[in-house]
VOPAGU-2260 file (C-alpha; in pm, 1 decimal, decimal comma):
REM VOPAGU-2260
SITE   aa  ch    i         X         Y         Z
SITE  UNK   A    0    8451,9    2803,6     879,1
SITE  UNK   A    1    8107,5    2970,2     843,4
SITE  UNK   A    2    7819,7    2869,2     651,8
SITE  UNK   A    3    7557,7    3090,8     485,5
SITE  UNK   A    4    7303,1    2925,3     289,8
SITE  UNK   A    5    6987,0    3156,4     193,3
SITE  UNK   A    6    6617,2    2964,4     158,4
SITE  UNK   A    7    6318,0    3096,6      60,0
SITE  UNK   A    8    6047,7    2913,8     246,5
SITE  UNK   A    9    6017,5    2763,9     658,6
SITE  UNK   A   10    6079,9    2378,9     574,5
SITE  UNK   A   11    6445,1    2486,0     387,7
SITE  UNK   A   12    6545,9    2698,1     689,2
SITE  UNK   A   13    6420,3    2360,8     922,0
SITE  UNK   A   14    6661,0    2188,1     702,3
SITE  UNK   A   15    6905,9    2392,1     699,0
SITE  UNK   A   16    6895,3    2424,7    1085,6
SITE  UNK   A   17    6911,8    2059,9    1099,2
SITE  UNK   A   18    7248,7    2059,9     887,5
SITE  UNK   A   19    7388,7    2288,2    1117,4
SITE  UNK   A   20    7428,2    2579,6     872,4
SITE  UNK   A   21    7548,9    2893,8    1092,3
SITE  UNK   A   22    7335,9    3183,5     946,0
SITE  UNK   A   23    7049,5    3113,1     719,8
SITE  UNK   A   24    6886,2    3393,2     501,9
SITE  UNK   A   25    6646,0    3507,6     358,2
SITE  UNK   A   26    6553,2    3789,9      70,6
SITE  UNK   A   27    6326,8    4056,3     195,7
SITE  UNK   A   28    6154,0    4252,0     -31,0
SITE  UNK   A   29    5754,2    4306,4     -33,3
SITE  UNK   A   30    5759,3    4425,2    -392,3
SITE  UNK   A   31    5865,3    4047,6    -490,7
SITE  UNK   A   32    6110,6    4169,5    -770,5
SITE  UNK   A   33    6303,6    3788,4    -735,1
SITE  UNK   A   34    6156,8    3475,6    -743,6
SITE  UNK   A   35    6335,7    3414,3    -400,8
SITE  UNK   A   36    6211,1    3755,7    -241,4
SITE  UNK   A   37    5966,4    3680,8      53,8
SITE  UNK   A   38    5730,7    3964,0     249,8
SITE  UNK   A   39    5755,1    4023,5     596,6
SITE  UNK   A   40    5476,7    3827,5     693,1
SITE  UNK   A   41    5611,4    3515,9     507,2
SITE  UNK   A   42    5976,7    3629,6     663,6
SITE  UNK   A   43    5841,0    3613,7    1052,5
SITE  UNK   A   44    5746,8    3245,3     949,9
SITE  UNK   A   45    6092,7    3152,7     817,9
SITE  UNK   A   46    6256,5    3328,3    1120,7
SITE  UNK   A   47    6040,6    3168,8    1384,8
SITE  UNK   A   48    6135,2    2771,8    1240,7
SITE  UNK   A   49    6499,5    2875,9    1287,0
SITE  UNK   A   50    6646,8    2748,7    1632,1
SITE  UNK   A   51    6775,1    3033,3    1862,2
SITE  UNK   A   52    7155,7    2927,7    1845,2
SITE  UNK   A   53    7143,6    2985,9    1436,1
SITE  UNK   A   54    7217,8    3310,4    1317,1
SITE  UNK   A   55    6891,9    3462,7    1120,0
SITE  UNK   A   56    6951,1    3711,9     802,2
SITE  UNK   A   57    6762,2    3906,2     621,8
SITE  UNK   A   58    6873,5    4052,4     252,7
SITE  UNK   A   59    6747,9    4382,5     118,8
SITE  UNK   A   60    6799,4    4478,2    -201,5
SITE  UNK   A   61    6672,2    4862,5    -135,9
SITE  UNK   A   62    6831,2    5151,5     -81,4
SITE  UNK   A   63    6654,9    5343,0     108,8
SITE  UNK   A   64    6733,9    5369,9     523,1
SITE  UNK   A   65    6353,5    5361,7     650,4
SITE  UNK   A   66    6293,6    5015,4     465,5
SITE  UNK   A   67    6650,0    4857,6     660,2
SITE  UNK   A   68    6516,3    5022,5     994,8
SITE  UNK   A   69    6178,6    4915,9     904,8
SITE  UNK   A   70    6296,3    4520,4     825,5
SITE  UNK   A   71    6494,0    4588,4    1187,3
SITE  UNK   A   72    6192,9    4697,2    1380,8
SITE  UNK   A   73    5958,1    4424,8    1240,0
SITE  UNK   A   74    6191,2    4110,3    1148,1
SITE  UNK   A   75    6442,1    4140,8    1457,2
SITE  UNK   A   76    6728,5    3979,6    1243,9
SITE  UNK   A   77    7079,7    3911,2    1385,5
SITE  UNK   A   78    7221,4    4067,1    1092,8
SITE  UNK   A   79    7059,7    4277,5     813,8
SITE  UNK   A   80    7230,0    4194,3     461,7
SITE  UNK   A   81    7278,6    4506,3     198,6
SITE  UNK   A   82    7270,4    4424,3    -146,9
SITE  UNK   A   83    7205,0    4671,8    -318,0
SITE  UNK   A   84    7371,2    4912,1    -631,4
SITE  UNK   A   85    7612,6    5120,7    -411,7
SITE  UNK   A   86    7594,2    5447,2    -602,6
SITE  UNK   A   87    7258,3    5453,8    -496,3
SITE  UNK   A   88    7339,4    5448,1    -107,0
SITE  UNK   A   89    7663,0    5662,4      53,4
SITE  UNK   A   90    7905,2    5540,4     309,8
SITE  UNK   A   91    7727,2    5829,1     545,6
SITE  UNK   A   92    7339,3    5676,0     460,4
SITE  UNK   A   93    7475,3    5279,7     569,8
SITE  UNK   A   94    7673,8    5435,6     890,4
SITE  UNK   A   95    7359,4    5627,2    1003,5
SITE  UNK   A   96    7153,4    5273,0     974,6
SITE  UNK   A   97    7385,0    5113,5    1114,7
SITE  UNK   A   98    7364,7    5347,6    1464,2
SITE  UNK   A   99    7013,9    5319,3    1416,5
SITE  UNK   A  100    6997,3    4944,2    1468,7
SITE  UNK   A  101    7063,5    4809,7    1844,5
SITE  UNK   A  102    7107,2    4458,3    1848,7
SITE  UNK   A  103    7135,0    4332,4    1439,8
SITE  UNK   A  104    7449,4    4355,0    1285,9
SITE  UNK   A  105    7491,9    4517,6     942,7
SITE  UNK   A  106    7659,1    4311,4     594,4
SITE  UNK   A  107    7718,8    4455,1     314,3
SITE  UNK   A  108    7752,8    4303,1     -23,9
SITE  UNK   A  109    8071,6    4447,6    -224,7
SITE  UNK   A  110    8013,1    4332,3    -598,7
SITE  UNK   A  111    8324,9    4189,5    -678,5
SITE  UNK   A  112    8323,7    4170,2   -1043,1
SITE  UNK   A  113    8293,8    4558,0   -1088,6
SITE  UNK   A  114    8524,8    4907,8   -1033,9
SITE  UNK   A  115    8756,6    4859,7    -747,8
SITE  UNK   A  116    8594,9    4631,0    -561,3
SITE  UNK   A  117    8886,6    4705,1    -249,8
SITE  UNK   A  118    8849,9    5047,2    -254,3
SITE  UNK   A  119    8473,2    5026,9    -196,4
SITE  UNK   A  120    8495,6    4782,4      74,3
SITE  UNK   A  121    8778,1    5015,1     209,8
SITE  UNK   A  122    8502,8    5320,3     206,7
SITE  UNK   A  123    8252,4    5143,6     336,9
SITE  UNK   A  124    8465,0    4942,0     644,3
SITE  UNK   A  125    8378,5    5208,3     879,0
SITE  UNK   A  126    8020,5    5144,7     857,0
SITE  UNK   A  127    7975,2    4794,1     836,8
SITE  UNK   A  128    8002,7    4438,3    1080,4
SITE  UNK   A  129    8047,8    4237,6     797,2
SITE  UNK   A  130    8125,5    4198,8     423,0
SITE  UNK   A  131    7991,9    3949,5     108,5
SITE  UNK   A  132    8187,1    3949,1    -177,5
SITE  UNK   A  133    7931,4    3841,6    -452,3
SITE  UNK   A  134    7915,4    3837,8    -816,5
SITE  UNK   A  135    7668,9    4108,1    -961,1
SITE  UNK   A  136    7480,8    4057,6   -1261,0
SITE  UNK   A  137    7495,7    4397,7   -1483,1
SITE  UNK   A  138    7144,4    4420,0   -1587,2
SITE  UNK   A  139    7062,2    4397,2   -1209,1
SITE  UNK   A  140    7029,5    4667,6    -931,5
SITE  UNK   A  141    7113,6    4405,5    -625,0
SITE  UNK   A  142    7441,3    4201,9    -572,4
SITE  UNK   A  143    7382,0    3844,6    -551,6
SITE  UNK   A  144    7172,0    3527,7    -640,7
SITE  UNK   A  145    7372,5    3513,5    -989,8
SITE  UNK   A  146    7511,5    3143,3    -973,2
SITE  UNK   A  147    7842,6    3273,6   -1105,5
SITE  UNK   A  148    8186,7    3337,1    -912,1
SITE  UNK   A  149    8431,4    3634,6    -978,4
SITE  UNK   A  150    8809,8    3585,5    -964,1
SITE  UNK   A  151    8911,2    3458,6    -593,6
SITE  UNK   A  152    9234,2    3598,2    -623,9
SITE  UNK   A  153    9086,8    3953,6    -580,1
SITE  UNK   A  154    8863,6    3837,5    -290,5
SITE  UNK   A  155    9168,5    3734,4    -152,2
SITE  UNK   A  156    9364,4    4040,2    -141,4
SITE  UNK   A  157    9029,4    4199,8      -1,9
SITE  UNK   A  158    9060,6    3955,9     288,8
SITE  UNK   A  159    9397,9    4074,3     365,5
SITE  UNK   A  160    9300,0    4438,6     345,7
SITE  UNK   A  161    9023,6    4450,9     476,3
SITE  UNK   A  162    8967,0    4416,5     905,0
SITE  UNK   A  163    8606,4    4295,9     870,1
SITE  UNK   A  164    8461,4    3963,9     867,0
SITE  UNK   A  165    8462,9    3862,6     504,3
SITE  UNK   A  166    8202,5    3590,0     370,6
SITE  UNK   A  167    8265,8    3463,4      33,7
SITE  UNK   A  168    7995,2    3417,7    -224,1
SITE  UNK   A  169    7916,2    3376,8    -601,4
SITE  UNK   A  170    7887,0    3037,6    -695,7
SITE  UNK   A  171    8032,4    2837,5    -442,5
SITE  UNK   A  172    7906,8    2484,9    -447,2
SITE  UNK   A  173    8000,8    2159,7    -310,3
SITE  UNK   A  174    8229,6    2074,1    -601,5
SITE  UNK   A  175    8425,3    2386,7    -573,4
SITE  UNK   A  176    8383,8    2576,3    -186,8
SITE  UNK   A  177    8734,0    2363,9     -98,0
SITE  UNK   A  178    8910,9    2548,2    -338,9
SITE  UNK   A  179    8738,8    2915,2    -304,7
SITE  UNK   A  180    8842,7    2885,2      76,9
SITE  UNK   A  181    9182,0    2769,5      17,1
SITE  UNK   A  182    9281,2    3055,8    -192,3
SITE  UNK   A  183    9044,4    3334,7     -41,5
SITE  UNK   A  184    9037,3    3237,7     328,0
SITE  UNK   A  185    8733,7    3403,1     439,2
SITE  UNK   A  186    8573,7    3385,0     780,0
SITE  UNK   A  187    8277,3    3249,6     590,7
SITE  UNK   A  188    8114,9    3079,7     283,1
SITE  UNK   A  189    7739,6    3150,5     153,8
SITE  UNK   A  190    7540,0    2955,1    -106,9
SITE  UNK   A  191    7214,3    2958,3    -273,5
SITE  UNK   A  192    7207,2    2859,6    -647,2
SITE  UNK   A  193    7423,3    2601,7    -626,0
SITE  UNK   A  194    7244,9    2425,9    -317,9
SITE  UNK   A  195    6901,8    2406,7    -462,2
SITE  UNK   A  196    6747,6    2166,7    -635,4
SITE  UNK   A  197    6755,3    2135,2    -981,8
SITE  UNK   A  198    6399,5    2120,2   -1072,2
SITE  UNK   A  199    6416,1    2506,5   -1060,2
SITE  UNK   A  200    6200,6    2522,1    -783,6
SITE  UNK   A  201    6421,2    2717,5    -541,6
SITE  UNK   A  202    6411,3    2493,9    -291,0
SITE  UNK   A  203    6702,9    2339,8    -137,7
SITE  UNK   A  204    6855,9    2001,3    -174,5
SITE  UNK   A  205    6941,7    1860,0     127,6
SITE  UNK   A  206    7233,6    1624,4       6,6
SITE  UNK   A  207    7358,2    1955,8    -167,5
SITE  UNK   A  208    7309,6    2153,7     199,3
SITE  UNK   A  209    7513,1    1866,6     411,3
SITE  UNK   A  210    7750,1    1811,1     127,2
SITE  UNK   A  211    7863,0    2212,3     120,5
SITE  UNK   A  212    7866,0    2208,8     499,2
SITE  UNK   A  213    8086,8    1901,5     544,5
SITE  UNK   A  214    8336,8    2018,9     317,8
SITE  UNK   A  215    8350,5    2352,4     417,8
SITE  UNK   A  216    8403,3    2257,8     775,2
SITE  UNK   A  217    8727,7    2027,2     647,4
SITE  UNK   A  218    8862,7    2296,9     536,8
């Protein structure tokens, strides 16, 4: 099993190396509209603590296919997360990124607790490496970072529909990951709310980060 665990500053993504998390993220986004969203200078420093054998991803909550290529060019990530509102971007816009990016893979967040969350992933498969099923929060544009998980028996049925590497999100803590993987069986599980500390700092907590690694991998 995967891990995913986004961070928002260098010593979390050290720590997070040192736990042996697979991929560790980070929000991209210049115009800081999230406490967690980092620029690309601050980015570079986050990717360049990150050991080589760690997958590094970036999140962007845009729309637009100049700022992915533009996170690409500058940021080098191994995979480039969408998670944005979907209406705004078409299943042509993502495929032309995606050709337009050599060597970074392409994830895209399907917001699992709106309209036919299956038949989006299904219009969207052709485009895509990857997919995150999240829980979006309605008064938000971007998928994600909401603390709250959607019903796992529809992720589930995605899994089986869908070819694509699924990563399971929303929620997931160390309490409760056993369960989610149980019934959804993705490839891989993310975190981010539930691993930080709860000063509301945003930082992580590293008995929270080796906690939702060693039960994931039991699993």
């Amino acid at each position: 099993m995967k891990v995913q665990i986004y961070v928002t500053n260098a010593d979390d993504a050290e720590l997070c190396d040192s736990a042996d998390v697979d991929l560790i993220g980070i929000v991209v986004d210049p115009l800081f509209r999230t406490p967690s969203s980092l620029d690309l200078q601050q980015a570079e420093e986050v990717f360049s603590r990150i050991s080589n054998d760690k997958l590094r991803v970036a999140l962007s909550m845009d729309s637009s296919i100049d700022t992915f290529i533009g996170i690409v060019e500058v940021l080098h990530p191994d995979i480039l997360h969408v998670a944005c509102d979907l209406k705004l971007l078409s299943p042509n816009a993502l495929c032309e990124t995606r050709s337009r990016m050599k060597d970074t893979d392409l994830m895209l967040a399907i917001p699992m607790n709106g309209p036919d969350p299956i038949g989006l992933a299904k219009a969207y498969e052709r485009c895509v490496d990857f997919f995150i099923l999240d829980t979006s929060d309605p008064e938000r544009t971007d998928v994600g970072a909401t603390g709250q998980t959607h019903d796992w028996s529809l992720s589930a049925k995605l899994v089986k529909e869908i070819s694509k590497p699924i990563v399971l999100a929303g929620g997931l803590s160390p309490e409760n990951v056993a369960e989610a993987i149980q019934v959804v069986k993705p490839w891989g599980v993310d975190s981010f709310t539930k691993t930080n500390r709860s000063d509301l700092s945003m930082r992580k907590d590293p008995d929270l980060i080796r906690s939702f690694v060693d039960v994931a991998r039991t699993q």
